[in-house]
Backbone as a ProteinNet text record, in pm:
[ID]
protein_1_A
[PRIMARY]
XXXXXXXXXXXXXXXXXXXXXXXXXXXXXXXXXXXXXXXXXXXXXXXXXXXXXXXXXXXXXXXXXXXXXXXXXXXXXXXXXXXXXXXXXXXXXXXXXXXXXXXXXXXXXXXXXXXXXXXXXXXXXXXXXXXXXXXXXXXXXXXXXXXXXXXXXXXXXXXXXXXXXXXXXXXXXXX
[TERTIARY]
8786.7	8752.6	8608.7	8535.7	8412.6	8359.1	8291	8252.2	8082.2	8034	7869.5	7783.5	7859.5	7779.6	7921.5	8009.7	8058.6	8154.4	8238.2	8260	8459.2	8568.2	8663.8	8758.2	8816.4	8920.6	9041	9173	9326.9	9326.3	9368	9396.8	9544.5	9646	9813.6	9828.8	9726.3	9801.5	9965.4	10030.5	10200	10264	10189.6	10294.2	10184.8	10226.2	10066.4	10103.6	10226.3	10260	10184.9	10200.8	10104.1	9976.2	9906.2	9825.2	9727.3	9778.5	9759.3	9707.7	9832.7	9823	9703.8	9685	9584.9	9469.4	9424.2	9291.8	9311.5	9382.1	9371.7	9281.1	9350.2	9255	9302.3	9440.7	9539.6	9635.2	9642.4	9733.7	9860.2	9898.1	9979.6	10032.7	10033.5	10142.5	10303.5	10320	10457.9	10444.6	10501.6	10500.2	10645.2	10630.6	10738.5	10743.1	10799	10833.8	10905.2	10840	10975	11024.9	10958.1	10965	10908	11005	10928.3	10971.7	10892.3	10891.5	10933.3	11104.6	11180	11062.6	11174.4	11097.3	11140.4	11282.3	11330.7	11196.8	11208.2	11136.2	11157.6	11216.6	11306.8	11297.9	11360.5	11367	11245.8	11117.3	10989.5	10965.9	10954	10927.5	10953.8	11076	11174.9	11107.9	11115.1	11028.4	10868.2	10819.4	10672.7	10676	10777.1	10711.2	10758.6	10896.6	10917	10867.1	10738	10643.9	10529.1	10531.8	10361.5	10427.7	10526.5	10541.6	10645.5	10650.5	10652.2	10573.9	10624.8	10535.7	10501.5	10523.8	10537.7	10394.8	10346.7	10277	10314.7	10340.4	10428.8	10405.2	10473.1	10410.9	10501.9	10443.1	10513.7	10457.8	10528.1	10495.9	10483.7	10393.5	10389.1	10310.3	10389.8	10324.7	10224.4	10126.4	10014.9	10013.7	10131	10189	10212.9	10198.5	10270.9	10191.4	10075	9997	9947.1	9842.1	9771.2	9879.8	9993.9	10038.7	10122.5	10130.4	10168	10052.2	9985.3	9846.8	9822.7	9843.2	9813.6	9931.5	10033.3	10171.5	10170.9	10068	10055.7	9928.4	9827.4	9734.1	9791.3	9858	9956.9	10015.3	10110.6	10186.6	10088.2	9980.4	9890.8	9752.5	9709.3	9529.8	9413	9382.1	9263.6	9424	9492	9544.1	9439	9458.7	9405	9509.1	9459.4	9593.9	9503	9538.1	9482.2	9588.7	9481.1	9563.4	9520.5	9591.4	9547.8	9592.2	9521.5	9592.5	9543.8	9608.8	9631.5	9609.9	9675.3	9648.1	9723.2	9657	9720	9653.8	9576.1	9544.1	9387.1	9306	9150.3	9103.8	9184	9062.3	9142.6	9203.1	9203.1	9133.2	9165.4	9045.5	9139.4	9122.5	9151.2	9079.2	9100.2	8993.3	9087.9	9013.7	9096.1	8999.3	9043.7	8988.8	9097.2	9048.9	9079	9163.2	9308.5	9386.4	9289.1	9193.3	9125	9006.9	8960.5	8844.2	8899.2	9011.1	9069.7	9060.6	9161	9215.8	9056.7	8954.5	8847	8780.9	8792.5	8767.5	8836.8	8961.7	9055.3	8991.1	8995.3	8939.6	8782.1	8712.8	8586.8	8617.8	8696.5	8714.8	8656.6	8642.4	8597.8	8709.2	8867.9	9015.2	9073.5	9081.8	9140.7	9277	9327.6	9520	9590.2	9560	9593	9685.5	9727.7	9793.6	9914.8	9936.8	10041.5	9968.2	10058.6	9945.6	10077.4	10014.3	10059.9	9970.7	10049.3	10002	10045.8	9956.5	9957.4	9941.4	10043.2	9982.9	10028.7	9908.9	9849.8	9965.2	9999.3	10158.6	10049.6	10167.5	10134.8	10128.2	10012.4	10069.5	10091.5	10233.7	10231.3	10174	10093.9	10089	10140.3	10164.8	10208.4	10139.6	10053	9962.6	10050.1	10110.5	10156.4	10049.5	9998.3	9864.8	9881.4	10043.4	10061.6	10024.4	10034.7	9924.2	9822	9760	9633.2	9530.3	9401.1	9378.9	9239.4	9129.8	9071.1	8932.9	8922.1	8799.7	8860.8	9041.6	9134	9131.8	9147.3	9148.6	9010.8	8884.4	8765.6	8779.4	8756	8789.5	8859.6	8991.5	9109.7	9011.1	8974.4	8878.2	8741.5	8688.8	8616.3	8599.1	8717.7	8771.7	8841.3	8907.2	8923.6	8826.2	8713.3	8558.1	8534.1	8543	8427.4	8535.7	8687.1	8775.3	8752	8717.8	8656.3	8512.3	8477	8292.1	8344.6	8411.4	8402.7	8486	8578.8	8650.1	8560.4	8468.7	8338.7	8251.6	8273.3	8188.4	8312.5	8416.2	8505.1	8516.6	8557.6	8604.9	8714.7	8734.2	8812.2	8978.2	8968	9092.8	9083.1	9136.4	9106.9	9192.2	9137.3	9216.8	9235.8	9262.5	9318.8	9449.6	9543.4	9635.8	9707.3	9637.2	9723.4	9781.2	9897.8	9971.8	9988	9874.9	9915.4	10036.2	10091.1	10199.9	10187.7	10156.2	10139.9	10257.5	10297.3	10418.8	10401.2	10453.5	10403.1	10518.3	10543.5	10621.1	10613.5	10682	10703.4	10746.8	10857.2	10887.2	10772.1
10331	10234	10259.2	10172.7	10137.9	10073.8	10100.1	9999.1	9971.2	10044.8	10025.3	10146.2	10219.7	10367.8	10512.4	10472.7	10604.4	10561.5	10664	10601.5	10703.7	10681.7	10757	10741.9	10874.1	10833.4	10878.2	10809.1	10880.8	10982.8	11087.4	11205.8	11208.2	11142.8	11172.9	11183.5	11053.8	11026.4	10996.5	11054.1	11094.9	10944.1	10883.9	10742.2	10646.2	10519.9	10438.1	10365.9	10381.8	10332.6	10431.2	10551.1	10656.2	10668.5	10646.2	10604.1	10495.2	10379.1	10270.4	10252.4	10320.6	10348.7	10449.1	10547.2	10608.4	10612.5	10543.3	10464.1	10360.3	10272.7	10179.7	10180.5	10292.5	10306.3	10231.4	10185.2	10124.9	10229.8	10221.5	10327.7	10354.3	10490.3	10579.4	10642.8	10602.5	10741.2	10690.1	10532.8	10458.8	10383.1	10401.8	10338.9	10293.2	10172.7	10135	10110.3	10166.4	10143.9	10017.6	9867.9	9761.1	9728.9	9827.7	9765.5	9672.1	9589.4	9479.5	9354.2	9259.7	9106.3	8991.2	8994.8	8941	8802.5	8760.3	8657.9	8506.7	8465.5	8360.1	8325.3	8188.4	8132.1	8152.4	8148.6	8213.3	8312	8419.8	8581	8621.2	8596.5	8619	8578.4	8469.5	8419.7	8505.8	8548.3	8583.4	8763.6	8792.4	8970.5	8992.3	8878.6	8868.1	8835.1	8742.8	8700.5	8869.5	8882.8	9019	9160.1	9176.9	9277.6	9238	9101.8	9120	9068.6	9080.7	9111	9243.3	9336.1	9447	9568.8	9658.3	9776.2	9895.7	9898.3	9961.8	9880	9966	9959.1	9912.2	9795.2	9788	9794.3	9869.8	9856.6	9803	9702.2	9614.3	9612.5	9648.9	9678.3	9512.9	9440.8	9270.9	9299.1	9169	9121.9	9094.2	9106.2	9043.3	8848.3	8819.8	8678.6	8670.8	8718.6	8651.5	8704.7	8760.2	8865.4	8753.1	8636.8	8568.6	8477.7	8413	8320.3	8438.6	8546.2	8603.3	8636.6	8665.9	8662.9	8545.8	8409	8243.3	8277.6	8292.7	8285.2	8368.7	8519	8572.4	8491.2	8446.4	8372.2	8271.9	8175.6	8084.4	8144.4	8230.6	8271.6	8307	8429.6	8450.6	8426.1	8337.6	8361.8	8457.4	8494.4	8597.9	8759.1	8741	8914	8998.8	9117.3	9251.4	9311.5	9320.6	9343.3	9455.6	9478.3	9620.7	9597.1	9587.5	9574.7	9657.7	9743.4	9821.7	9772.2	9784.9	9751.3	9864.9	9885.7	9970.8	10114.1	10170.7	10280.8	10346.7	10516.8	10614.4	10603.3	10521.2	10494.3	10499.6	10508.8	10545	10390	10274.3	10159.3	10104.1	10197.6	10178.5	10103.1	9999.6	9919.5	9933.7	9931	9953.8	9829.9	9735.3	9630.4	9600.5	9683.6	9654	9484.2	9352.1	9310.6	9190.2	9120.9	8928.5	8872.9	8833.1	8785.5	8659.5	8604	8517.5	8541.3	8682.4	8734.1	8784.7	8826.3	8907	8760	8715.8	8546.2	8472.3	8497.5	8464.8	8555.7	8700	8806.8	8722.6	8706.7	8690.3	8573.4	8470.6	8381.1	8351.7	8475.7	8493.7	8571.6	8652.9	8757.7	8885	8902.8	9021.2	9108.3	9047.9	9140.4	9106.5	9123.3	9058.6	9075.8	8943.6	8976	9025.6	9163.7	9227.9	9334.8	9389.9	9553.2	9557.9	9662	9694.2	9666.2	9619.9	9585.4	9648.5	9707.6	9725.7	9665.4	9584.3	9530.4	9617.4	9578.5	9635.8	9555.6	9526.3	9484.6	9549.4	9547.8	9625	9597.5	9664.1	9675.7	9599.9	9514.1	9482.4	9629.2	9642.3	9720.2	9680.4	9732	9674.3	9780.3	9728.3	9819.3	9793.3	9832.8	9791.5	9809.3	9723.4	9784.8	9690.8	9795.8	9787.4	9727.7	9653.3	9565.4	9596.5	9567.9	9602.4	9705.4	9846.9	9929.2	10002	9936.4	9969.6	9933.8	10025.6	10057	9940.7	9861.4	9780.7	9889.6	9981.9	10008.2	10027	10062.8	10113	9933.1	9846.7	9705.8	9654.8	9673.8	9682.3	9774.9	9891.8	9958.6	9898.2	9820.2	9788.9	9656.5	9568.4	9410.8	9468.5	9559.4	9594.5	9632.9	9717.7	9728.2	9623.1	9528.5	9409.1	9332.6	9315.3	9229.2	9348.1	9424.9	9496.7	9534.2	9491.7	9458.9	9313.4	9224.3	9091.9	9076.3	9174.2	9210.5	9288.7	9370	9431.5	9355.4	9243.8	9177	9059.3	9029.9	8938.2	9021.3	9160.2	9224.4	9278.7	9182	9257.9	9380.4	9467.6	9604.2	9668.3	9717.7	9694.8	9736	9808.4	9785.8	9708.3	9576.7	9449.7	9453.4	9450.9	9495.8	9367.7	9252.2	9101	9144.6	9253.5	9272.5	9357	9381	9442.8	9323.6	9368.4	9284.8	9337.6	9328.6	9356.6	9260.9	9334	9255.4	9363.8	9253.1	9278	9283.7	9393.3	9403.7	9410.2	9276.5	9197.2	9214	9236.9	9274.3	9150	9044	8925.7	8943.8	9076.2	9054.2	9131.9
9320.4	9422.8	9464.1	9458.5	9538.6	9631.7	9730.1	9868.9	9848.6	9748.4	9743.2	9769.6	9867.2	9848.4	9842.2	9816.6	9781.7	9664.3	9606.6	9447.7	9505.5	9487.6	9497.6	9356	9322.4	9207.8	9233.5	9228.4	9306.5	9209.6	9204.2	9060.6	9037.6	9077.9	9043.9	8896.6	8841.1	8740.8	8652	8741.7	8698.9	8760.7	8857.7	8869.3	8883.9	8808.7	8887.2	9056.3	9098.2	9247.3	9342.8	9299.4	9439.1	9384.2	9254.7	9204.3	9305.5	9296.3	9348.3	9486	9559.1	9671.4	9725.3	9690	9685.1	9692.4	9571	9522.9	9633.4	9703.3	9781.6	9913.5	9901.4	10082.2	10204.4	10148.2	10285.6	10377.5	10441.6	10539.5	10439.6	10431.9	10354.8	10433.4	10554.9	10624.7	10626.3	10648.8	10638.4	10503.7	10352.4	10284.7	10243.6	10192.5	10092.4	9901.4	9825.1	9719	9669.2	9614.8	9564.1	9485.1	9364.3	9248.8	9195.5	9066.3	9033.8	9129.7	9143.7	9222.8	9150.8	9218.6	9111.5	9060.2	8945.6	8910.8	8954	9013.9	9081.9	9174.3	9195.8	9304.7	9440.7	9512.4	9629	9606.6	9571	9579.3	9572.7	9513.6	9546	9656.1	9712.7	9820.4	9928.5	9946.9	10097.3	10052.8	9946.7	9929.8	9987.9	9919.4	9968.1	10131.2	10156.9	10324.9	10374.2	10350	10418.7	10429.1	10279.8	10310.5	10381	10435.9	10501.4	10601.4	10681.2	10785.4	10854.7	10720.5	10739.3	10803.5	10878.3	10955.3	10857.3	10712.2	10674.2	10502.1	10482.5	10337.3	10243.7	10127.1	10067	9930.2	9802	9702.4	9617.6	9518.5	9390.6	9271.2	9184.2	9019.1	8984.8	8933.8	8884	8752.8	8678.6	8524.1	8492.5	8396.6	8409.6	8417	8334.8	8345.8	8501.7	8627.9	8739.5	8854.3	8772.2	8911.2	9020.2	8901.6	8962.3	9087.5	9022.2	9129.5	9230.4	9202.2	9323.9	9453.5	9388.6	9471.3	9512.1	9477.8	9532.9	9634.9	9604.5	9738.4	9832.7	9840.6	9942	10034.6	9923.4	10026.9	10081.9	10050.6	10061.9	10229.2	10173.2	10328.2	10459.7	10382.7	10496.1	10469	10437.3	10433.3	10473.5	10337.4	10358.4	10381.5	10328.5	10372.9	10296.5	10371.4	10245.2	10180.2	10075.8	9964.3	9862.2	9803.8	9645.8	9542.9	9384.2	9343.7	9203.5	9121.6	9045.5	8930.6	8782.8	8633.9	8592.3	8486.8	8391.9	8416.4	8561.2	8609.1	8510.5	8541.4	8485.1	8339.2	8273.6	8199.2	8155.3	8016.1	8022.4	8089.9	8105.4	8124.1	8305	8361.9	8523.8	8594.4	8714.1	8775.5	8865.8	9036.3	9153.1	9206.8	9289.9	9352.1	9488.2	9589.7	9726.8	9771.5	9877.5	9927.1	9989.8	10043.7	10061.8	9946.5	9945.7	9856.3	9776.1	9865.8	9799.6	9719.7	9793.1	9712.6	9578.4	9589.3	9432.9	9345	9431.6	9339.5	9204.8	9315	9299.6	9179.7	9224.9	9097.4	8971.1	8999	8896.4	8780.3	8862.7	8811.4	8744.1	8774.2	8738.5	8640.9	8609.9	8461.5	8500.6	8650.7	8676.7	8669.5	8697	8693.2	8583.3	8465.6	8370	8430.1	8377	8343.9	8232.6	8238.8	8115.8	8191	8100.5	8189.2	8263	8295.6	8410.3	8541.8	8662.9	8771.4	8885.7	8974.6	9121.4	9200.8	9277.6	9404.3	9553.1	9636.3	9725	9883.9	9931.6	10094.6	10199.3	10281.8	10400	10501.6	10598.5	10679.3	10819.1	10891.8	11031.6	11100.7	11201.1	11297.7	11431.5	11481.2	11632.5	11735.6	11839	11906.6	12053.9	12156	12310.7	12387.6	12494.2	12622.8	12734.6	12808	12929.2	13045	13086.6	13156.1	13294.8	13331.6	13459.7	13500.8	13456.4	13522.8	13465.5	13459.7	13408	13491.3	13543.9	13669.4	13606.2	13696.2	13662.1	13554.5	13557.9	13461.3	13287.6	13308.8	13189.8	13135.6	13212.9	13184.6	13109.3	13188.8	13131.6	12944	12920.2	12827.2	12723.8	12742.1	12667.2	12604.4	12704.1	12686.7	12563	12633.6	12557.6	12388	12358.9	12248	12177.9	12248	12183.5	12131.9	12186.2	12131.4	12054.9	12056.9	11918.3	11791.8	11819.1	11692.2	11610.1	11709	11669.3	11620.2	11673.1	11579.5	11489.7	11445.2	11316.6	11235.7	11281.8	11172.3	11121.4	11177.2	11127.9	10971.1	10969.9	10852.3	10795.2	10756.5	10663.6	10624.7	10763.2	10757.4	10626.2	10537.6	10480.1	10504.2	10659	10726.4	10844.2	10818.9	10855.8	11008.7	11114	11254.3	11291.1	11212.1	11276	11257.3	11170.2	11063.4	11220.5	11311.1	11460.8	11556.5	11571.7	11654.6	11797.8	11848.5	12008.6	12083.7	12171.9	12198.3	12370.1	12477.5	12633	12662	12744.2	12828.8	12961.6	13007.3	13124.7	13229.2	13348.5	13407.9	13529	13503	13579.9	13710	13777.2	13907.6	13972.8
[MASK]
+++++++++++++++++++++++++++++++++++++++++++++++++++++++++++++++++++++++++++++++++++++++++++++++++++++++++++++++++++++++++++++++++++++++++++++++++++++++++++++++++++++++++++++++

């Protein structure tokens, strides 16, 4: 994996799923394993919506025949996700390309990702987080506001852990 100034290589070698993951550079502390993505229309569908709105990392072994339209149906469900997706790991001609389901789509279609190989895909887990508002004293309120605008300035320079992908969720205490 590359960002332009530093260069990383996963070393497992022994699986290309922790391989993948690895080289990804997506959060690894909650992962999931799915195998392959069936090939029914529906059963892809209801797997894919249910890992990207999963809390957890999710990883899927796909064909080189089915990479591309799986990658159209995740942009499809969510636009612009960050996703990674590795071919022919474990292997001398390996390529890792973390980014934008549309930026890959786009690789793809440019011949920069061939559809060749074994491929693991990879998408990035929701995270939820909770801020209790009700007490939070007015400078802890300031602070919290604050960090919210500079999550919205860094999601403007495509961070490559994309913090639109956080689900804050206020716990508001009505009486």
């Amino acid at each position: 994996m590359s960002n332009g100034e530093y260069f990383s290589d996963a070393i497992t070698r022994c699986n290309a799923a922790l391989t993948a993951l690895i080289g990804s550079g997506l959060p690894s502390f909650q992962f999931m394993f799915l195998g392959f993505i069936p090939k029914k229309k529906n059963e892809k569908f209801e797997v894919i919506k249910s890992a990207l709105e999963s809390d957890k990392t999710s990883i899927f072994y796909e064909s080189p025949y089915r990479i591309k339209s799986t990658i159209e149906l995740i942009d499809e469900l969510e636009e612009d996700r960050d996703i990674s997706i590795g071919r022919e790991l474990t292997k001398k001609f390996e390529q890792i390309e973390h980014g934008l389901s549309s930026d890959l789509l786009k690789k793809m279609n440019d011949g920069e990702i061939k559809e060749k190989g074994e491929f693991v895909l990879i998408t990035l887990q929701i995270i939820y987080s909770f801020v209790d508002i009700n007490h939070l004293s007015h400078p802890h309120l300031v602070v919290l506001l604050s960090q919210v605008q500079l999550h919205d300035h860094l999601e403007q320079y495509h961070q490559p852990f994309r913090l639109r992908h956080y689900k804050t969720l206020p716990l508001i205490d009505f009486l």
